[in-house]
C-alpha positions in Angstrom: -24.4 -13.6 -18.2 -27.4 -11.7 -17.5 -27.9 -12.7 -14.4 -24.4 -12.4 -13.3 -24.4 -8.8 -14.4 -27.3 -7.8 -12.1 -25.8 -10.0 -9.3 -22.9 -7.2 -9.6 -25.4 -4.4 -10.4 -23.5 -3.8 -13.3 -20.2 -2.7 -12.0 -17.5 -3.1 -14.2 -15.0 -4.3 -11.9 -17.2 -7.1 -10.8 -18.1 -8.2 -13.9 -14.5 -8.6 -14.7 -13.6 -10.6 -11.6 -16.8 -12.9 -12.7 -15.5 -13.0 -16.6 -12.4 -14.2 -15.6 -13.4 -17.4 -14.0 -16.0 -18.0 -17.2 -12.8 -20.1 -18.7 -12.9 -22.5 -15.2 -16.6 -22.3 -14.6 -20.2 -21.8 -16.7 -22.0 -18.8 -15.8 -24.4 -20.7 -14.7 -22.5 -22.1 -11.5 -20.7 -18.6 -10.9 -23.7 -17.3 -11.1 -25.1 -19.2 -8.1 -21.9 -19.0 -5.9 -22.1 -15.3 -6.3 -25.4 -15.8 -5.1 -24.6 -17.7 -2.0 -21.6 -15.2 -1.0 -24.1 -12.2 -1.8 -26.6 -14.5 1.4 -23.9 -15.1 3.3 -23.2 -10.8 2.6 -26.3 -9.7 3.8 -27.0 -11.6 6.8 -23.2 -10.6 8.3 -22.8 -7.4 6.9 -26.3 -5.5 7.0 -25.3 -2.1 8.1 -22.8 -2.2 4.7 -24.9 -0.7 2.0 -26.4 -3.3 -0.8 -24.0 -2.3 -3.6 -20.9 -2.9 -1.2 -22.4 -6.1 -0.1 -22.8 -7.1 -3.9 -18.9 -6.8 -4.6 -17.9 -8.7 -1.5 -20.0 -11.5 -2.7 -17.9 -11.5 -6.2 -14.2 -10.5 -4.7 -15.3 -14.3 -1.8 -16.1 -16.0 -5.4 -12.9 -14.9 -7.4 -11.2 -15.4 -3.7 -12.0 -18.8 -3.8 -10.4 -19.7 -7.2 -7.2 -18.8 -6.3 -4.7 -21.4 -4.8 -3.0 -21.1 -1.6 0.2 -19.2 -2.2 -1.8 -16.9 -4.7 -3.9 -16.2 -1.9 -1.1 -15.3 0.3 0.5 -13.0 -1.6 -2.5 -11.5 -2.6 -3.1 -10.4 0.9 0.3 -9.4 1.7 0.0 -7.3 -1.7 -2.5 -4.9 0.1 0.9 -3.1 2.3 1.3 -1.5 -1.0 -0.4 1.6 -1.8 -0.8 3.6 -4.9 0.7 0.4 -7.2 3.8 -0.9 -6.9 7.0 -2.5 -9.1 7.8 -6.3 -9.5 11.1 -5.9 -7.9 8.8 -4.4 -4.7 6.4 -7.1 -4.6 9.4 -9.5 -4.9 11.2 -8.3 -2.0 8.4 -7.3 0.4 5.7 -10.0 0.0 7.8 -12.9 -2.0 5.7 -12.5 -4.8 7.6 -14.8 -7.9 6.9 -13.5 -11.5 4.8 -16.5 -11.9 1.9 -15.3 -9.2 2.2 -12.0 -10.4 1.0 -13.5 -13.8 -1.5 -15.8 -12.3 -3.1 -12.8 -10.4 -3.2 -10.8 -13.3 -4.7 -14.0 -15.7 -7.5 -13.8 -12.6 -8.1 -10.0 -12.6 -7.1 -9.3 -9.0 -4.2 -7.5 -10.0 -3.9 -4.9 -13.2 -0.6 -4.9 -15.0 -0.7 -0.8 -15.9 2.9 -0.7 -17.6 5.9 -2.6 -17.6 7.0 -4.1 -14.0 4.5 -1.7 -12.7 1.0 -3.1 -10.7 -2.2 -2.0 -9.0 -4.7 -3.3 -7.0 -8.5 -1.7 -7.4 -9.0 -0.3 -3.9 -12.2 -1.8 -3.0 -10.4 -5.2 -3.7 -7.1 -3.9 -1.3 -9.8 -3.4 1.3 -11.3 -6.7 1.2 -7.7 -8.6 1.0 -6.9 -6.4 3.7 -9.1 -7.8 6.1 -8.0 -11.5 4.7 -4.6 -10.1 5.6 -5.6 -9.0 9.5 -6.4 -12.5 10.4 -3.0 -13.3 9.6 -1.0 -10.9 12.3 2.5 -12.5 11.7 2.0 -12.1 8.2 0.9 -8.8 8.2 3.9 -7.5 11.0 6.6 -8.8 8.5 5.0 -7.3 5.3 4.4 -4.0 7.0 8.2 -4.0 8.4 9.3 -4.8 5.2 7.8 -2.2 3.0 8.8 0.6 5.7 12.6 -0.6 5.5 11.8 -1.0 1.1 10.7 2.2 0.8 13.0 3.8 3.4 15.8 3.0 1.5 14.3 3.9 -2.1 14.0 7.8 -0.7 17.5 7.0 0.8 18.9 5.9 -2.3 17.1 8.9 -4.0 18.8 12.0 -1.5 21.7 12.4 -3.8 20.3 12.3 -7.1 17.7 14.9 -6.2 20.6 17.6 -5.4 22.3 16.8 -9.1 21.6 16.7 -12.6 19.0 14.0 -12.6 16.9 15.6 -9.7 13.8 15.7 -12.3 14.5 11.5 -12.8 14.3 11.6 -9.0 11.5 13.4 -8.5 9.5 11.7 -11.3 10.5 8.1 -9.8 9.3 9.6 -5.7 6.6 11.3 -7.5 5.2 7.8 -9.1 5.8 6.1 -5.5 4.6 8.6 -3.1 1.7 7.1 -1.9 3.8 3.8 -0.6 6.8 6.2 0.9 4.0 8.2 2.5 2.5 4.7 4.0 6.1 3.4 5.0 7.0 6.8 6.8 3.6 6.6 8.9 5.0 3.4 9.5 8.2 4.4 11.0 6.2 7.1 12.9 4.1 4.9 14.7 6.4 1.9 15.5 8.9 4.6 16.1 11.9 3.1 13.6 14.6 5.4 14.5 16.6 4.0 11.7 13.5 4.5 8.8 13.2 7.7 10.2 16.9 8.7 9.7 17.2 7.1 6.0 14.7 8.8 4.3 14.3 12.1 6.7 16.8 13.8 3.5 15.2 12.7 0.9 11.6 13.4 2.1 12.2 17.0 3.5 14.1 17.6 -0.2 11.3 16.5 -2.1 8.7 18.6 -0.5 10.7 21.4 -0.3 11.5 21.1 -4.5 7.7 20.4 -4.8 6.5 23.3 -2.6 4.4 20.3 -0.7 5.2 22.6 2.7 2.0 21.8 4.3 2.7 18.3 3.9 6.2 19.1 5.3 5.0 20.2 8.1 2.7 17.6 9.1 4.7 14.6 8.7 8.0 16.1 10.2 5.8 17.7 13.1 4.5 14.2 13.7 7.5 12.1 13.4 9.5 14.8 15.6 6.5 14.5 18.5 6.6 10.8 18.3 10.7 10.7 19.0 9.9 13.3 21.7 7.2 11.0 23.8 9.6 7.2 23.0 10.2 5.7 26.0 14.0 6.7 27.0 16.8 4.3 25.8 20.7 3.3 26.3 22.8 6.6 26.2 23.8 5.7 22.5 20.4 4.8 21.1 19.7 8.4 22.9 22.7 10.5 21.6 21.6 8.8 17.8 17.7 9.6 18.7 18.8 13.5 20.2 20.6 13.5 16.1 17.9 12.3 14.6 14.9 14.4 16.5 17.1 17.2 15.6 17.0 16.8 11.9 13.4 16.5 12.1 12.9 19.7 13.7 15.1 21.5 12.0 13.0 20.3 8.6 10.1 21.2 10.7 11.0 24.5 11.3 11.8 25.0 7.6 8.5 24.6 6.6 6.6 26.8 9.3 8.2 29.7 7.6 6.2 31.4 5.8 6.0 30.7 1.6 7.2 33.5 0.8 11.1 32.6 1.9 
């Protein structure tokens, strides 16, 4: 135990990914595999500094343990930013309740309340780059978090004009990071429809938040990105001519000044 604590340099997160093979393996023999992946670490990886390197040899030993399918959602599981609910990881990545548990039993994944789930973010990075040898894989997940979370702020418009606006902005408020991710999304791969599902329901949230810095940016971005597409048919270009409109209309909203 020792030994594995100092392989890890004591940090807690890597002494829980070790402790929670200890009912599979002796120390002894995680021990030494940490110690091979901590080799393998420092011969690939020497401009990453020792205490990275350290980790990566622990996350490749608790990577290991973990079956195929586990190992597949795991990966797919690092679209996701900020933590995310069952029902999410269930319609972006496939997850089943049952991996969801397993991960959790292995101490990849944290179960912070109810439905609700969070990956350490040194761990997201190094599933990421499992994830970026698998380009089909990654495509689909990324597509299908931008449309998830495209709809959630669609679905969310209407209720933040009525009586349960506070609900509504509690619920955006506790996914922001994800609808943030999916809208750079849409920006990039230029998803005209993304784009015009949640264009309401973001611009009304940062407004009721007084986030009009934010605003700015990410309408000023998605409004240049629309502006330099390729052209299209005449109706994808009428619905594009609605949509870039929108955008800088909520773009000129939040250059004026606070004080409005």
């Amino acid at each position: 135990m020792v030994r594995i604590c100092r392989l890890v340099e004591g940090m807690p997160l890597g002494i829980e990914l070790a402790a929670a093979s200890v009912a599979t393996f002796p120390c002894d023999q995680i021990a030494a595999q940490i110690e091979r992946n901590l080799d393998i670490s420092a011969t690939a990886m020497r401009d990453v500094p020792e205490r990275h390197r350290s980790m990566r040899a622990v996350f490749e030993h608790s990577w290991n343990l973990l079956s195929e399918e586990e190992q597949r959602v795991f990966r797919k599981l690092t679209v996701f930013r900020g933590g995310f609910e069952a029902q999410a990881a269930r319609k972006v990545v496939g997850a089943s309740s049952w991996v969801l548990s397993a991960l959790v039993d292995k101490s990849p994944v944290h179960e912070t309340s109810e439905e609700r789930y969070e990956v350490h973010e040194l761990l997201r990075q190094c599933a990421a780059e499992k994830l970026r040898q698998h380009p089909g894989e990654k495509g689909e997940a990324q597509e299908r978090h931008c449309e998830y979370y495209a709809a959630f702020v669609g679905r969310k418009a209407e209720l933040l004009k009525g009586d349960r606006q506070k609900t509504a902005l509690a619920e955006m408020g506790v996914e922001i990071e994800n609808v943030r991710a999916a809208w750079q999304q849409a920006v990039a791969q230029g998803r005209e429809e993304a784009l015009e599902q949640s264009l309401i329901g973001l611009y009304q949230f940062y407004d009721i938040r007084s986030w009009f810095r934010e605003g700015l940016a990410v309408f000023s971005q998605a409004a240049a990105r629309l502006q330099d597409s390729p052209g299209a048919t005449d109706q994808a270009t009428g619905r594009r001519a609605i949509i870039l409109g929108n955008l800088l209309s909520r773009q000129g909203w939040f250059s004026l000044p606070p004080t409005r």
